[in-house]
N, C-alpha and C positions, 0 to 999 in steps of 0.2 A: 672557355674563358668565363671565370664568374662571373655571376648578374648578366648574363647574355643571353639565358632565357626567358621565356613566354609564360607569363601568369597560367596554372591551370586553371577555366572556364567551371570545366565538369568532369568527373572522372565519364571514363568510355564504359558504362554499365550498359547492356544491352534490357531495355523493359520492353523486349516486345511481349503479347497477350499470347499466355498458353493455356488460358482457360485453367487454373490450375490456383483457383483464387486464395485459397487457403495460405498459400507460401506466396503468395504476389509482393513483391516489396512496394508497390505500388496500390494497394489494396486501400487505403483511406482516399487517396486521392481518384479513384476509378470511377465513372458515373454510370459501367456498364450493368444493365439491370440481371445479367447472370451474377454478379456476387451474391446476391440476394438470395438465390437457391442453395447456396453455402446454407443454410441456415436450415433446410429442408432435408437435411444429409444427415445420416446418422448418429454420429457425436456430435454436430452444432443443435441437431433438432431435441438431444435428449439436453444439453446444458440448459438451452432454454425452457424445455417444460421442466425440468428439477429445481431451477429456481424462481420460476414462476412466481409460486407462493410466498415469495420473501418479499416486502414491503421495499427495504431500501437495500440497496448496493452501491456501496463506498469504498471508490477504491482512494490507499493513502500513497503517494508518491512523493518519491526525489529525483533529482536530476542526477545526483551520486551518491555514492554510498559515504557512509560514518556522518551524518546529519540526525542519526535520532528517528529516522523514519520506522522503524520498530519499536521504538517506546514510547513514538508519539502514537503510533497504532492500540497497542499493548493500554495506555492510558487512557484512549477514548472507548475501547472496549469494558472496561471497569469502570469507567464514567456512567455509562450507559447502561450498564448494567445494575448499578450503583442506583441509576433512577427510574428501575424497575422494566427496564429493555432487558426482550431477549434478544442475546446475542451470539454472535459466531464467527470465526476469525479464520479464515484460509490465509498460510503463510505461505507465499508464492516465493522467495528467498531460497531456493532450492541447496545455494549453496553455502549460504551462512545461515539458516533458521534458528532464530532467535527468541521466536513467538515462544516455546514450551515453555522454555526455562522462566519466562518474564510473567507469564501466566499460571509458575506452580504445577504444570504437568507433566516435566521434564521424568524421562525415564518411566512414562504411560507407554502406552505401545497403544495402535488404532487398530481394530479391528473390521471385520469381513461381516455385513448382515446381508438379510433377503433383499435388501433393499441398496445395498452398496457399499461404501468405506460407513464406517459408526465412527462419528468423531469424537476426542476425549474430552472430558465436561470438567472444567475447573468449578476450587468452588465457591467459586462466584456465579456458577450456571456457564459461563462461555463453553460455547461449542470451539473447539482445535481441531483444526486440517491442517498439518506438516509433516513435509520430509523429517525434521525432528524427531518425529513420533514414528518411525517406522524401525524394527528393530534393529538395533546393534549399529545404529545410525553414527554413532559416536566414535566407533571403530572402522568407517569407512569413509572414503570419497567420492561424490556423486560425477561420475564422468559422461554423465548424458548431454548429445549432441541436438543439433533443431528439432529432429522428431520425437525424441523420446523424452525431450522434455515440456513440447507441444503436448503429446500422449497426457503426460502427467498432469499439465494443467485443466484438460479434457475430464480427466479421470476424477479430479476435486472437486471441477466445480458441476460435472455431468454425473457423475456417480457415487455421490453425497448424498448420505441421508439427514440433512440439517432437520428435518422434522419441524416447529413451530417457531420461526427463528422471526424477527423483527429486522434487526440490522445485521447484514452480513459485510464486514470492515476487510478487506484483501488488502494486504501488506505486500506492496508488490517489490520487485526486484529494483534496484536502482537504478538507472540509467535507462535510454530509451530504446533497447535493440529488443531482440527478438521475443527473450521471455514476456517485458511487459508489452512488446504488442499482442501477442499469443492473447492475453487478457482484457487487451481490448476488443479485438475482435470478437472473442468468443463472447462477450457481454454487450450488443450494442445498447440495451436498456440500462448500461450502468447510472443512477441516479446522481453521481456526482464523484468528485475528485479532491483532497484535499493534498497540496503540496508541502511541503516540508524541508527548509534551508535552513540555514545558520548565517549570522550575519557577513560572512568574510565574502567579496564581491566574485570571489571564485566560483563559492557555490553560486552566487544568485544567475551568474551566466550561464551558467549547467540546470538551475532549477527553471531556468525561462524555456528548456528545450522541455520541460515536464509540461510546461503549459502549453506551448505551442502543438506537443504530440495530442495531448486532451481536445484541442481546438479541431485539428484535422480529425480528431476520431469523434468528432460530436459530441464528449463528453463534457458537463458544465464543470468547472472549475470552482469551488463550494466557498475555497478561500485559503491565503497562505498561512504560512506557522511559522514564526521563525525561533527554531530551538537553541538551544544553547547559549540564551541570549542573558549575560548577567551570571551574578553568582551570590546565593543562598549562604551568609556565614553563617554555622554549626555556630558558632558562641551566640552573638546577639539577634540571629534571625532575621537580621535586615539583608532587604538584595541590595548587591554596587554591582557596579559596572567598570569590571579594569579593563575589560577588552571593546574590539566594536560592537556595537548594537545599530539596529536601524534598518539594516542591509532589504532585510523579508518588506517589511513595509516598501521602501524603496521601489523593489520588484511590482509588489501587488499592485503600485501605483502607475510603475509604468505599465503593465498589462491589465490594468481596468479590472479588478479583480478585487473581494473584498480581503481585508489585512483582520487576521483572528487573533492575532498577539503573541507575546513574546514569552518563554517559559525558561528561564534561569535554570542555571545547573545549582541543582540542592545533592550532594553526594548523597544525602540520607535516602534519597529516591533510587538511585542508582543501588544502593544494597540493597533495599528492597526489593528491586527488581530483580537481581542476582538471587535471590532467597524465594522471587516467584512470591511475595508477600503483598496484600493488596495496600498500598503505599498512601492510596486516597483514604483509606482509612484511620490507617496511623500516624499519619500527620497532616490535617484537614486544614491547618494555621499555616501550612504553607505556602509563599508567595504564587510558586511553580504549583501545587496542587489549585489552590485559586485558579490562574488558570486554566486551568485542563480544565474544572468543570465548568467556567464560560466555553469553553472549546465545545464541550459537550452539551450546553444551550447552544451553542450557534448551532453544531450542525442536528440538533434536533429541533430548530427553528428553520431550517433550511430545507426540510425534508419536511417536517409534519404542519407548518405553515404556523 
């Protein structure tokens, strides 16, 4: 008979401990002091001495995909750079990477040194780590399952030779399963998190679960962004606003969280970015260029004090 069942409580998932901490779906939440030796192991032990030397790590996140969270990446990497940061960009996006082409490296290939993966240098200076970048990338599908694309995030961020890098900005995958916890774990020193919505109240219920993942992983929450907010007219250069706006504030608000602003669709950015052209340069009178580089004081106000 309809409606004559019993609200589901919880699904019946078994969490018992099989010391097995690496794949624990319970792993943020565990207070047992064996995770900690995860870190002592192998590949957890080399990610953390290989980035050691890197000042900040910022990872940029969404709660789902097509929000912009790769050209908000992509933009504070050449902000950054722009004011004299070195920087390096791991595109954890395994299955749509985005990073080459929007940074001009599209069709480099990465190469094998003494020292590990050599990542390709746009030229802007940024260091690229992506699937992108691995040959003939364009003419296949990535069909790797939990381990082989754990392996891979191991292999970027553990057997990387980023050499003298200041900010290293990981564009992570969207949503909160397995890829980007892979990346949280394997980082617990990540310096911070910046989230990335769009005002429609869809995304902000999906970008709340980017914040709550950052909370249980320890990581701080640096501040929101909300893209695609407004629209750039090519004729008179003014932003309007024919759709909503508001939504990212909103969010940041209920989750006690600082609100970074709102960055308008300027199409002229969007080809730029397609052409891999550095866009803050070519049009600095931009509303949306404006902000990116307060984006890029905050969070170099947020990291370097």
């Amino acid at each position: 008979m309809a409606g004559s069942g019993r609200s589901i409580e919880a699904l019946n998932v078994n969490y018992g401990c099989r010391l097995e901490c690496e794949a624990c779906e319970k792993y943020f939440d565990c207070e047992s002091p064996e995770k900690e030796n995860i870190y002592e192991r192998g590949r957890m032990r080399r990610v953390r001495q290989n980035l050691a030397p890197i000042k900040y790590k910022v990872a940029v996140m969404s709660g789902k995909g097509g929000v912009g969270k790769s050209s908000v990446t992509a933009a504070l990497a050449m902000g950054l750079a722009q004011r004299g940061a070195k920087v390096g960009v791991v595109d954890q996006d395994f299955d749509g990477p985005c990073i080459p082409r929007m940074l001009g490296v599209l069709g480099d290939t990465m190469q094998a040194g003494d020292k590990g993966i050599i990542p390709v240098v746009s030229k802007q200076g940024i260091k690229v780590v992506s699937t992108g970048l691995l040959p003939e990338e364009n003419d296949t599908v990535i069909t790797w399952l939990h381990a082989l694309r754990r392996n891979a995030t191991e292999e970027f961020l553990g057997h990387t030779d980023y050499g003298d890098v200041d900010y290293l900005l990981i564009d992570m995958p969207p949503g909160t399963s397995s890829d980007c916890v892979n990346v949280l774990q394997c980082l617990p020193d990540l310096s911070g998190a910046v989230v990335v919505t769009v005002p429609t109240q869809v995304s902000q219920g999906v970008a709340k679960k980017a914040i709550l993942l950052c909370r249980k992983a320890g990581v701080p929450v640096l501040g929101v962004v909300e893209n695609m907010s407004g629209y750039v007219c090519l004729h008179c250069g003014r932003e309007v606003q024919p759709l909503l706006s508001g939504g990212g504030e909103a969010l940041a608000a209920e989750m006690g969280v600082p609100f970074w602003g709102r960055i308008p669709i300027d199409a002229r950015l969007g080809e730029s970015m397609d052409r891999g052209q550095p866009f803050l340069e070519l049009f600095p009178d931009s509303p949306a260029v404006q902000t990116v580089m307060r984006l890029v004081a905050n969070l170099q106000a947020a990291m370097e004090g």
